[in-house]
C-alpha positions in Angstrom: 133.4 111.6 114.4 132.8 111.8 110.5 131.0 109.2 108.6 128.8 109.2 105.2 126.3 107.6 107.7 125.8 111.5 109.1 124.2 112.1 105.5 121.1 109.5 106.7 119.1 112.5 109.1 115.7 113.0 109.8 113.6 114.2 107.1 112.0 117.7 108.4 108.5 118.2 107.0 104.9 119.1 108.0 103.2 116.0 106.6 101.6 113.2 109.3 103.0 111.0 107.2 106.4 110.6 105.5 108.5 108.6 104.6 112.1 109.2 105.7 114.0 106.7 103.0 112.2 104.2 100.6 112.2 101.2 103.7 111.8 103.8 106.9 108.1 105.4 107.7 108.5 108.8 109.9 104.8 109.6 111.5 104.0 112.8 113.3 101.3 112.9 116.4 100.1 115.6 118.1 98.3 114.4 120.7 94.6 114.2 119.1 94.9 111.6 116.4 96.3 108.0 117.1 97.9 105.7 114.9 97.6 102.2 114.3 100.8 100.1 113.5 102.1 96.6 113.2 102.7 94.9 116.4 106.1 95.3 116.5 107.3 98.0 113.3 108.3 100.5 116.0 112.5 101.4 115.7 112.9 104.6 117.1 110.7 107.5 118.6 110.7 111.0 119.9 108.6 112.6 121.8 105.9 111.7 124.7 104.9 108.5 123.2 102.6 105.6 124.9 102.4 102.0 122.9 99.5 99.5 123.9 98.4 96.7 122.3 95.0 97.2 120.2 91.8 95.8 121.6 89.4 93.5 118.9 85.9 93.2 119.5 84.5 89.6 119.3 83.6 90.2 116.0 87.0 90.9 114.6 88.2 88.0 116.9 85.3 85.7 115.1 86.2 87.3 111.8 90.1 86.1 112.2 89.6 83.0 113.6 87.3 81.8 110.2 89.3 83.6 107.8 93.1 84.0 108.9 92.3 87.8 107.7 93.5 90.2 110.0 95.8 92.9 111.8 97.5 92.6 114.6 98.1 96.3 115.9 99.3 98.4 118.5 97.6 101.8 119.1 100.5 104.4 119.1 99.5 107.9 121.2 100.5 111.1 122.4 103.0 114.0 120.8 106.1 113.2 119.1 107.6 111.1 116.2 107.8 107.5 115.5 109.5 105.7 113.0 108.2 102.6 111.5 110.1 99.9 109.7 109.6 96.1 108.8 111.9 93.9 107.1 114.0 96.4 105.4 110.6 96.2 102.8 109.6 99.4 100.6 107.1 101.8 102.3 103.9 103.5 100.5 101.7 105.9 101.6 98.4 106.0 100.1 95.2 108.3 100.7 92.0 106.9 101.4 89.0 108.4 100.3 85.3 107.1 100.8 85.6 104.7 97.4 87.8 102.6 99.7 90.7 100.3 99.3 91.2 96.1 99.7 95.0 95.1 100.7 96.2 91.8 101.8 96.7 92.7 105.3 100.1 91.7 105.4 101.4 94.5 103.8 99.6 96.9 106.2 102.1 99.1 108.2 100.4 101.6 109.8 96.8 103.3 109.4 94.9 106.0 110.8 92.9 104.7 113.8 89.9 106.4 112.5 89.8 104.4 109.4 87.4 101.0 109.5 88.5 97.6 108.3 86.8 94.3 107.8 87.5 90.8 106.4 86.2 89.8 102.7 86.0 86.8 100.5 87.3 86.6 97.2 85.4 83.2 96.0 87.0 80.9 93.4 84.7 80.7 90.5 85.0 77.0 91.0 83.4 76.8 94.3 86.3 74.4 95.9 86.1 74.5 99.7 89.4 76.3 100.6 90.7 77.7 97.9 88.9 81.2 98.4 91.1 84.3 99.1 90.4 86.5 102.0 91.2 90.0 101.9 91.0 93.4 104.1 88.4 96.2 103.1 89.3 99.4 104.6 87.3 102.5 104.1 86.8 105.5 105.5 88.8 108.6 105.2 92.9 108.6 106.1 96.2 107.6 105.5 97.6 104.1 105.4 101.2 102.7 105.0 101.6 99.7 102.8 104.7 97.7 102.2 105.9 96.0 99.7 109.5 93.4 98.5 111.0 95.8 95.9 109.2 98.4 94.0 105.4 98.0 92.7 103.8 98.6 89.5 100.4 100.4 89.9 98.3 99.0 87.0 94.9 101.0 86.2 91.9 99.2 85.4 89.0 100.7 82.8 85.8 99.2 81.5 87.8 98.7 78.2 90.9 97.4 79.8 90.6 94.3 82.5 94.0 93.3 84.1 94.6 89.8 85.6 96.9 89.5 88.4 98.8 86.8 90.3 97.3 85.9 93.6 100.2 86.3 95.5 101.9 88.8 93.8 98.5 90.9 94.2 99.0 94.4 97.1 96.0 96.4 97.6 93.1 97.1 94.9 90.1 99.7 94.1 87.2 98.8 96.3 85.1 99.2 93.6 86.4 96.7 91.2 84.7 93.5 90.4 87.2 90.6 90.9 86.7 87.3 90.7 89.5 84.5 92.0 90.1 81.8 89.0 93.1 79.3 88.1 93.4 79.3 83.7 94.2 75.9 83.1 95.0 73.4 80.1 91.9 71.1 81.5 88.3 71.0 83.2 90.7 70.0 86.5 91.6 73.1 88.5 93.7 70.4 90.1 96.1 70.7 87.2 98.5 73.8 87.3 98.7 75.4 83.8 100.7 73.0 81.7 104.3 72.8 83.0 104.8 76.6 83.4 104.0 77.2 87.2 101.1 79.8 87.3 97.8 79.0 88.6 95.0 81.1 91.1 94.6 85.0 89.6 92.6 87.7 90.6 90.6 89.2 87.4 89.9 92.7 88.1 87.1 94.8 86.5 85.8 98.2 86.1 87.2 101.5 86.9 90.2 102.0 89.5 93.7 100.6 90.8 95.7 97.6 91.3 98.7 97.6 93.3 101.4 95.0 92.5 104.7 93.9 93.7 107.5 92.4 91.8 107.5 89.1 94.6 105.3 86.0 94.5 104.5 85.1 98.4 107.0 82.0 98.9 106.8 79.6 101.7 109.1 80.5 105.4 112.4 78.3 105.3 111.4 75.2 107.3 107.6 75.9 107.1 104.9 73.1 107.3 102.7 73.9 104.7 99.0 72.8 105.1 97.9 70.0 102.7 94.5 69.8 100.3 93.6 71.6 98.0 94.4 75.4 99.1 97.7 74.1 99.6 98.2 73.1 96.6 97.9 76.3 95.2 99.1 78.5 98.0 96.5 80.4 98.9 93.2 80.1 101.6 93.9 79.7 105.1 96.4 76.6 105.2 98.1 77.2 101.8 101.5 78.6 101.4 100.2 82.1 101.3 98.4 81.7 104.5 101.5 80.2 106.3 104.0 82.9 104.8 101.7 85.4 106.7 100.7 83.9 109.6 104.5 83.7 110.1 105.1 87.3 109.4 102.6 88.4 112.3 104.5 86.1 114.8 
């Protein structure tokens, strides 16, 4: 048999994690160190591999229920390789040191299972009820797989440059930063999307670190029943269209 498809093999190399093409995640296990993936992300594997769902504690339970912040994981063990994959979406692999790093947990593929996470607010500087942003800290020390549609722009942020970002274009960000959630509008109603031209909620970033972007605004699921008031309205909290576009993912 003889195909270009033969040119598509597995990548050989050392590291835990690799990734085999930009939309294919290849991670190593030797038996000591688990790894925590997306319910669901697996498409192939070598090896002795077990797969188990991931226990939460009540707390992370609690913590999901108020905030619609979360992962959903299974707990990947044993020695071997598995490959990771979801939605044909580009794969990142980024190092995390003890400064930390906040993602929108939907773009989390896989972690280290010795890494800690926990749900955060973002507060609108307005105060509405709703229209907060919550986000996932994780710190610690290890390797985490992020995804995102098409390929990101990593913007740097310095006490003498500030960088404003979309709310649902926004990835993952420097622990450290100072944000703050705001919609830039034409009048004292937040109610009221800037003039005619579509943008509204950003994330103002401060300090010294990283943003991670994607080139994708989060849009709605075809057929999707998006929440009403006023998170809705600007697609984001826990019944806006950000929320449902998620929520949906994870199902």
């Amino acid at each position: 048999m003889q195909s270009p498809l033969f040119s598509y093999t597995e990548q050989q190399t050392q590291d835990r994690y690799a990734v085999q093409n930009p939309q294919l995640l290849r991670v190593a296990l030797t038996g000591h160190d688990d790894v925590l993936a997306r319910k669901g992300a697996m498409v192939a594997y070598q090896g002795l591999i077990d797969f188990d769902g991931e226990y939460q504690n009540q707390t992370q339970r609690r913590a999901r229920a108020n905030t619609g912040e979360g992962l959903d994981l299974m707990r990947c063990s044993g020695q071997g390789t598995v490959y990771f994959a979801n939605l044909a979406q580009y794969i990142h692999v980024v190092e995390v040191d003890q400064e930390g790093m906040t993602v929108d947990s939907a773009y989390v593929l896989a972690l280290d299972s010795t890494l800690h996470t926990e749900a955060i607010a973002v507060d609108s500087q307005y105060g509405i009820s709703g229209s907060g942003k919550y986000q996932l800290n994780i710190s610690g020390r290890g390797q985490v797989a992020l995804m995102t549609s098409g390929q990101p722009l990593m913007m740097h942020v310095t006490p003498e440059k500030y960088v404003s970002v979309d709310s649902d274009a926004i990835v993952a960000w420097s622990s450290s930063l100072r944000v703050q959630m705001q919609a830039q509008t034409h009048s004292s109603s937040v109610r009221r999307r800037r003039g005619s031209t579509g943008e509204g909620w950003e994330l103002s970033f401060l300090g010294q670190g990283f943003v991670l972007v994607q080139p994708s605004e989060v849009m709605p699921p075809q057929a999707a029943q998006i929440g009403q008031g006023v998170g809705a309205q600007f697609g984001v909290g826990q019944h806006g269209a950000h929320a449902q576009n998620q929520n949906n993912a994870w199902n």
